[in-house]
C-alpha positions as protocol buffer text, in pm:
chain_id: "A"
residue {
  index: 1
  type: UNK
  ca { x: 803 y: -537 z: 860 }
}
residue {
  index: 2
  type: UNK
  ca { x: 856 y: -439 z: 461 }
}
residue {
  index: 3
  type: UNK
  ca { x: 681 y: -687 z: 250 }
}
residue {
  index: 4
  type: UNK
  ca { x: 1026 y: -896 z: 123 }
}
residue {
  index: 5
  type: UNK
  ca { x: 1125 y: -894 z: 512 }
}
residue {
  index: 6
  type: UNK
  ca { x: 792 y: -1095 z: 568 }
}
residue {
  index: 7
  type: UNK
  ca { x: 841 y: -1291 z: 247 }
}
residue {
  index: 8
  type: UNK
  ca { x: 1172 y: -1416 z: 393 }
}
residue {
  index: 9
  type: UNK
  ca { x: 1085 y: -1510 z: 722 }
}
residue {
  index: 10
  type: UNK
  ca { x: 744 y: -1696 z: 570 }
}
residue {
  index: 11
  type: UNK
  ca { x: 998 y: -1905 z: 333 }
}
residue {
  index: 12
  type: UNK
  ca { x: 1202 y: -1968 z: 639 }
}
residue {
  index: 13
  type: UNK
  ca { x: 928 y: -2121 z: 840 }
}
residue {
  index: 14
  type: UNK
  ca { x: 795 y: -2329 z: 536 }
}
residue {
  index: 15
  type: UNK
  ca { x: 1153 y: -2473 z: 437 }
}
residue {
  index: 16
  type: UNK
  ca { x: 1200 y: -2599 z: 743 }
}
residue {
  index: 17
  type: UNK
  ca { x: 879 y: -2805 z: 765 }
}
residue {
  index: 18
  type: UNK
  ca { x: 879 y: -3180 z: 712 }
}
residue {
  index: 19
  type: UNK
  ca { x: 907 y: -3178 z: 325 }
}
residue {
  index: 20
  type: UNK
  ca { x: 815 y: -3488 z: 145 }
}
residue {
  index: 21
  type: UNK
  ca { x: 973 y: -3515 z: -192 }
}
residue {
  index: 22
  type: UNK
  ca { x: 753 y: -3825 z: -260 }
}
residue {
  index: 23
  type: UNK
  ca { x: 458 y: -3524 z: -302 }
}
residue {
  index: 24
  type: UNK
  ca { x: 312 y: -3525 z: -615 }
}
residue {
  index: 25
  type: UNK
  ca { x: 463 y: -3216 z: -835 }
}
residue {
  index: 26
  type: UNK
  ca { x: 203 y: -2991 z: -796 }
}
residue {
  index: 27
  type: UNK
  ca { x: 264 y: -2994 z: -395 }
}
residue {
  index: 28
  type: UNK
  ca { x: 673 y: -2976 z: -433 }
}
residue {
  index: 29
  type: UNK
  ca { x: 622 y: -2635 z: -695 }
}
residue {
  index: 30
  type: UNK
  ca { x: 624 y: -2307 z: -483 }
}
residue {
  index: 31
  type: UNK
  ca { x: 525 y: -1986 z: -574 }
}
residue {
  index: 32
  type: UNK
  ca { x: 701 y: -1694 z: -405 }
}
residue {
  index: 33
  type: UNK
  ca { x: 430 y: -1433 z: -461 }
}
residue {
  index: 34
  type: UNK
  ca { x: 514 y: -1047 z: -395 }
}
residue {
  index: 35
  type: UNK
  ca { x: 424 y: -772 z: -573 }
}
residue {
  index: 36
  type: UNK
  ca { x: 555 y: -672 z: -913 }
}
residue {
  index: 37
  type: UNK
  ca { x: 748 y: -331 z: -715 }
}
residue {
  index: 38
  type: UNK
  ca { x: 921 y: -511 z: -526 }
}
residue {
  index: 39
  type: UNK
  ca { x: 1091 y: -705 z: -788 }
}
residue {
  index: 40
  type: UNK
  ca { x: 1461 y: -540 z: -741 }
}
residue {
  index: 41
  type: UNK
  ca { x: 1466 y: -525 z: -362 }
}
residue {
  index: 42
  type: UNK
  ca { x: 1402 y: -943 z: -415 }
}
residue {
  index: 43
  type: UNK
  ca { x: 1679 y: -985 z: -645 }
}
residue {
  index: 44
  type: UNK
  ca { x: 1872 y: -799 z: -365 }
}
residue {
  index: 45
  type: UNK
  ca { x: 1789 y: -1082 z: -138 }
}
residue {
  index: 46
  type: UNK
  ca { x: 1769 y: -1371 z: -272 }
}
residue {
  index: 47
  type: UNK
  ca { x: 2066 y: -1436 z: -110 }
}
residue {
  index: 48
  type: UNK
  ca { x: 1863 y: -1470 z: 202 }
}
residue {
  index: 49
  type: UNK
  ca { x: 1648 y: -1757 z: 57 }
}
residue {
  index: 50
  type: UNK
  ca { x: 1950 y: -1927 z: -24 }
}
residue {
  index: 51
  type: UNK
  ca { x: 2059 y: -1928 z: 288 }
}
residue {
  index: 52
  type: UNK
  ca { x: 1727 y: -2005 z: 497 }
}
residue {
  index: 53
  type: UNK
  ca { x: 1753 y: -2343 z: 252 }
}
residue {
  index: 54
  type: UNK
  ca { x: 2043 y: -2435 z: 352 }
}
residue {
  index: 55
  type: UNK
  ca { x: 2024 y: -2401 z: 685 }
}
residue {
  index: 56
  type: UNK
  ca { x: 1730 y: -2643 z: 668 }
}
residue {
  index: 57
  type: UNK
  ca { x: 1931 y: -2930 z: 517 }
}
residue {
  index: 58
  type: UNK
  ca { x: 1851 y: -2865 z: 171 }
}
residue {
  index: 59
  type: UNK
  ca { x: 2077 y: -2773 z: -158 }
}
residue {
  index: 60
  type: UNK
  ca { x: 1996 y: -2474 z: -342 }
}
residue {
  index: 61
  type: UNK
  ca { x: 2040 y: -2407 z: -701 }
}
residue {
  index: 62
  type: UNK
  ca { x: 1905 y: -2084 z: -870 }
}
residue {
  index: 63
  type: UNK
  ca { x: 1833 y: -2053 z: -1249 }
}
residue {
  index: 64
  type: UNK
  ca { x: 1767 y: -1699 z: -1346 }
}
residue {
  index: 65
  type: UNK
  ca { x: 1595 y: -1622 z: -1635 }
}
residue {
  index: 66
  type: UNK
  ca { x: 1734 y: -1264 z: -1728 }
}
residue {
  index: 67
  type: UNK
  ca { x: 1898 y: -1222 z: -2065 }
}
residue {
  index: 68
  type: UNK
  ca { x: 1714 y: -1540 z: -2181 }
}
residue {
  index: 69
  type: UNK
  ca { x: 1511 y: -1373 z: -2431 }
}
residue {
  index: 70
  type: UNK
  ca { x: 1770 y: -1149 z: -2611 }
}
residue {
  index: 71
  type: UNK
  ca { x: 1947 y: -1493 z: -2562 }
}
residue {
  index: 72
  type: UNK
  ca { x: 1700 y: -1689 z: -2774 }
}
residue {
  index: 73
  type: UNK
  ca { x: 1651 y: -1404 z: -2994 }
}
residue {
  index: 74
  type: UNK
  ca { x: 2011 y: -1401 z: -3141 }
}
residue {
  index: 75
  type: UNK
  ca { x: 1989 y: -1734 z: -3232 }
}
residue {
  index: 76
  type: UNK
  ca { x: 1737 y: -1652 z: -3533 }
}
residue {
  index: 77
  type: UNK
  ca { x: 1855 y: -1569 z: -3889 }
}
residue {
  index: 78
  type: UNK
  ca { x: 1914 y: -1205 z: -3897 }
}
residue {
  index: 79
  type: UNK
  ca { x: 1675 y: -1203 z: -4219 }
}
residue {
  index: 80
  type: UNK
  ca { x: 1374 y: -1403 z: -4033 }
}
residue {
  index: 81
  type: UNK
  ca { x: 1422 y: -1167 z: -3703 }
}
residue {
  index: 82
  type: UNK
  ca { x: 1348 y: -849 z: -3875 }
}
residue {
  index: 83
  type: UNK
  ca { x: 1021 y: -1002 z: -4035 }
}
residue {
  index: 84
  type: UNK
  ca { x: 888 y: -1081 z: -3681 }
}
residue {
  index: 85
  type: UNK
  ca { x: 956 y: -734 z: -3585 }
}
residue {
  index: 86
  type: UNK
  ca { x: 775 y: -587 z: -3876 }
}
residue {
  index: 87
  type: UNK
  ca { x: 505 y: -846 z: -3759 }
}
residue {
  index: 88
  type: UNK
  ca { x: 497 y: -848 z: -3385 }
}
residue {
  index: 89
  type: UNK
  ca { x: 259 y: -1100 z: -3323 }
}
residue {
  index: 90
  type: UNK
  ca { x: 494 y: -1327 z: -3498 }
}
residue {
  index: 91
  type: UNK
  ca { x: 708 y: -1319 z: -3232 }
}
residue {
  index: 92
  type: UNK
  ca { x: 458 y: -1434 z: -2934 }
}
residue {
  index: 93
  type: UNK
  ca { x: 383 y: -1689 z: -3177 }
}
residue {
  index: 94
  type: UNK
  ca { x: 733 y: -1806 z: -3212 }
}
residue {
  index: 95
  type: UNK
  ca { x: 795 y: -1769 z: -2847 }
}
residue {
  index: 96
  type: UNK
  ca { x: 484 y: -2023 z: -2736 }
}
residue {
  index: 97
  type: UNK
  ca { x: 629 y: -2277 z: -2887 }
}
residue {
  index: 98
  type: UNK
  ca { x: 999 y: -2255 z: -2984 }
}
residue {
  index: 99
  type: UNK
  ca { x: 1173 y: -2013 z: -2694 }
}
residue {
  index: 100
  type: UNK
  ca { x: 907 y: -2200 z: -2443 }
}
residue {
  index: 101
  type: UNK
  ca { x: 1102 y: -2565 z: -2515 }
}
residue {
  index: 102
  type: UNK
  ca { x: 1442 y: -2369 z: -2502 }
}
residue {
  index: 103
  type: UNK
  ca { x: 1430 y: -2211 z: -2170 }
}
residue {
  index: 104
  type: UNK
  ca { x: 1262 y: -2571 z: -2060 }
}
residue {
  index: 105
  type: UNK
  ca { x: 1596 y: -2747 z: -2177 }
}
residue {
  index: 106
  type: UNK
  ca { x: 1801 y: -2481 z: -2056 }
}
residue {
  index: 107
  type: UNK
  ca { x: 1620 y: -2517 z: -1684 }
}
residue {
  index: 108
  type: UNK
  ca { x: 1613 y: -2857 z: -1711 }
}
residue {
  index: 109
  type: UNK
  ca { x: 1999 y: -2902 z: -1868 }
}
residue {
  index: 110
  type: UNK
  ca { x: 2068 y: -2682 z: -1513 }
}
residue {
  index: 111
  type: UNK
  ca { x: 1921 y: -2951 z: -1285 }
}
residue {
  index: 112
  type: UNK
  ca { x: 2083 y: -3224 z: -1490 }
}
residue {
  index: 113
  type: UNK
  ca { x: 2383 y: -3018 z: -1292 }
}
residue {
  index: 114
  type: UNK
  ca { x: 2295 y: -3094 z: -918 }
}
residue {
  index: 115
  type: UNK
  ca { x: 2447 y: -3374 z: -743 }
}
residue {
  index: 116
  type: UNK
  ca { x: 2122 y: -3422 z: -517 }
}
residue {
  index: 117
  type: UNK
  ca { x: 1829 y: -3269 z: -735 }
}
residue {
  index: 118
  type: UNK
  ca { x: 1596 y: -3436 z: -522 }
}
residue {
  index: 119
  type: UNK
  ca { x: 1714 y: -3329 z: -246 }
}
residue {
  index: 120
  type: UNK
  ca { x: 1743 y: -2948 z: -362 }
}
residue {
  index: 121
  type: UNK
  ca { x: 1490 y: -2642 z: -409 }
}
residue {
  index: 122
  type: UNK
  ca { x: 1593 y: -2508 z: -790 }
}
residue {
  index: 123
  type: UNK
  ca { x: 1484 y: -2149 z: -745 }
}
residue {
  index: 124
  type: UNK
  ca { x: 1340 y: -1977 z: -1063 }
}
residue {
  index: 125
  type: UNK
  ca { x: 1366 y: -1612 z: -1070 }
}
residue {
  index: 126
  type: UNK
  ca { x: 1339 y: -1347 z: -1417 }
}
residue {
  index: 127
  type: UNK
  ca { x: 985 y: -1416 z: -1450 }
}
residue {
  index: 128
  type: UNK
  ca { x: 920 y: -1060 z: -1556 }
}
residue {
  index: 129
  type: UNK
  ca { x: 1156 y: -1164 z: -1895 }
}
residue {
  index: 130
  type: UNK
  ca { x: 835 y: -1396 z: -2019 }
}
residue {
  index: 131
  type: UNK
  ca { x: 573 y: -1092 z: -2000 }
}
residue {
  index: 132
  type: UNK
  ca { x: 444 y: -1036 z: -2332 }
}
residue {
  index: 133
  type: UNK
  ca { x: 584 y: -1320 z: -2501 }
}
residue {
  index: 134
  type: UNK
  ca { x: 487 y: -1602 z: -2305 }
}
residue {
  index: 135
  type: UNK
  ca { x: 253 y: -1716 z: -2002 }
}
residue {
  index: 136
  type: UNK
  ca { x: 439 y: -1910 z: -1665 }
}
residue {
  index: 137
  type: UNK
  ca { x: 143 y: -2113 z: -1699 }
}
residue {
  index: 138
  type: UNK
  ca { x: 311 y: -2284 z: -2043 }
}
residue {
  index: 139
  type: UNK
  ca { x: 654 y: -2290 z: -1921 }
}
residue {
  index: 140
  type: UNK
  ca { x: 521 y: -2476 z: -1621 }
}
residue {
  index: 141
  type: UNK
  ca { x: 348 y: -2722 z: -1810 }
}
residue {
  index: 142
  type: UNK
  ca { x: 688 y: -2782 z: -2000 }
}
residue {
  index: 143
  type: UNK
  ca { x: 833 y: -2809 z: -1646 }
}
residue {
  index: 144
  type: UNK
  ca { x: 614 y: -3058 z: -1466 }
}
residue {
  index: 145
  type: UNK
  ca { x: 815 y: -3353 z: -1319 }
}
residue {
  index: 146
  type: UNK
  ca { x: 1096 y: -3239 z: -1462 }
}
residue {
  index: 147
  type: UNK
  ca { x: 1219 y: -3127 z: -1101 }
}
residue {
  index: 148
  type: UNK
  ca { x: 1259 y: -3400 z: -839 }
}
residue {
  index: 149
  type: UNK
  ca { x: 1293 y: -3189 z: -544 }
}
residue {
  index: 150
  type: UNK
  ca { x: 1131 y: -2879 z: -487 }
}
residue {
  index: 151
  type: UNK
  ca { x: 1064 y: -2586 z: -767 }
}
residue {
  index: 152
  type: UNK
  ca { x: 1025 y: -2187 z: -646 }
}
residue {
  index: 153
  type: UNK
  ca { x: 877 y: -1943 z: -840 }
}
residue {
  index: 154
  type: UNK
  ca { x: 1007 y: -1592 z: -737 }
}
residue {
  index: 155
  type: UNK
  ca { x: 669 y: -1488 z: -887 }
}
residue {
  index: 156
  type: UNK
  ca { x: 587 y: -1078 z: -920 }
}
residue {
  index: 157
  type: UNK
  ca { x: 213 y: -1080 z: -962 }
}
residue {
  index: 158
  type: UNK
  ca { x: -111 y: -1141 z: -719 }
}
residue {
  index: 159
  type: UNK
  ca { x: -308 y: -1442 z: -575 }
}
residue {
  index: 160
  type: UNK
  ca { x: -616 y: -1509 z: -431 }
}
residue {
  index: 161
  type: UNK
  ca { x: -725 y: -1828 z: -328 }
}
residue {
  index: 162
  type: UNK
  ca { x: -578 y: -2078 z: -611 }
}
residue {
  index: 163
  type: UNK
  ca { x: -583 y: -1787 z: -883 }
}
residue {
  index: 164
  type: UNK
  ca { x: -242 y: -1661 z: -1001 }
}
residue {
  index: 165
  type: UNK
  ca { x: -213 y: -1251 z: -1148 }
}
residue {
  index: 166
  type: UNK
  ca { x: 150 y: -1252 z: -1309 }
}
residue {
  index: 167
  type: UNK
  ca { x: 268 y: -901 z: -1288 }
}
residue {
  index: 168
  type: UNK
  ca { x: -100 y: -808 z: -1181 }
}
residue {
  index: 169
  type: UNK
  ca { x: -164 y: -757 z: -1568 }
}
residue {
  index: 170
  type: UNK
  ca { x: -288 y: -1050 z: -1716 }
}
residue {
  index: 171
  type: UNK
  ca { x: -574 y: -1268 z: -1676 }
}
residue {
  index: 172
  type: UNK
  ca { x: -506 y: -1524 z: -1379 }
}
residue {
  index: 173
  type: UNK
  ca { x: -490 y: -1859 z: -1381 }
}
residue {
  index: 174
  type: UNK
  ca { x: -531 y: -2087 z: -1119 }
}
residue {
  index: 175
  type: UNK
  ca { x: -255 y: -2389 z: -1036 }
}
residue {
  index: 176
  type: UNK
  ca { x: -262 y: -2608 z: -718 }
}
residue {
  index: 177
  type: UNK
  ca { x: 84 y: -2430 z: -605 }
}
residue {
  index: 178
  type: UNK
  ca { x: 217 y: -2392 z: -243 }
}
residue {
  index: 179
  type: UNK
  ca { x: 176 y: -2006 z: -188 }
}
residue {
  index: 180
  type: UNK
  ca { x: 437 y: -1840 z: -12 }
}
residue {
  index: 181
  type: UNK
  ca { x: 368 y: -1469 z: 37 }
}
residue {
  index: 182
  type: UNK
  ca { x: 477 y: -1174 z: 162 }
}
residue {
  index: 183
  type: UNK
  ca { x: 160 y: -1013 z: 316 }
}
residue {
  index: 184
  type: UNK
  ca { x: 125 y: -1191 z: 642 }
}
């Protein structure tokens, strides 16, 4: 069975467990972990996790994160853009703080959307649009209890035990996430 085969089929067995949405955040925040290679043959089934969801009673609503960056980007002065890129580092500093609080209103401005948030898995996927610029560790501090149902990370990267590798290139970190992988 290919890797995003066995990723599907362990999402389907975990939606459809009892699901409390009374859990404290850190137990309703998923992590979809697969590695970074299979990243396109994911996007060409995420269709599949859509519909596993539903089938177990419970709404769906994906946010993708591709294009956000370029996005955010545009939105500085022409002028103040092309002394970041003469100054690189500028720009991860820039993105820490002020694209990390827009792409947490954007997500959250998306769940203000649902008729049932709690009551619905919001599935995040373009995590590979924050590497360089900005750790999923500080978006998802932005993002706790912000989502009252479920949150999954379609997350390209490595765990062991607790510890988190995004992409398999930076340091880890670890977070008290629901692992859902695609290795067994």
């Amino acid at each position: 069975m290919s890797r995003i085969n066995q990723l599907v089929e362990n999402y389907r067995r975990h939606i459809q467990l009892p699901l409390r949405t009374s859990a404290p955040a850190a137990q309703r925040l998923w992590f979809a972990v697969y590695p970074p290679e299979d990243e396109r043959r994911l996007q060409h089934r995420i269709q599949e996790f859509d519909l596993a969801t539903r089938e177990a009673g419970w709404g769906w609503q994906l946010i993708d994160l591709h294009g956000q960056f370029a996005q955010w980007l545009e939105t500085i002065d022409p002028e103040e853009r092309s002394i970041w890129f003469s100054n690189p580092q500028d720009i991860n500093l820039y993105a820490r703080s002020e694209w990390r609080d827009r792409l947490a209103k954007f997500i959250k401005s998306e769940i203000s959307r649902i008729a049932q948030p709690e009551r619905t898995v919001v599935a995040l996927t373009g995590l590979t649009e924050l590497f360089d610029f900005l750790p999923v560790s500080d978006l998802l501090e932005t993002l706790e209890g912000s989502v009252p149902g479920f949150l999954l990370l379609f997350f390209p990267g490595e765990r062991e035990n607790n510890t988190y590798r995004f992409l398999c290139a930076r340091d880890g970190w670890d977070y008290l996430a629901v692992p859902i992988v695609s290795d067994r």
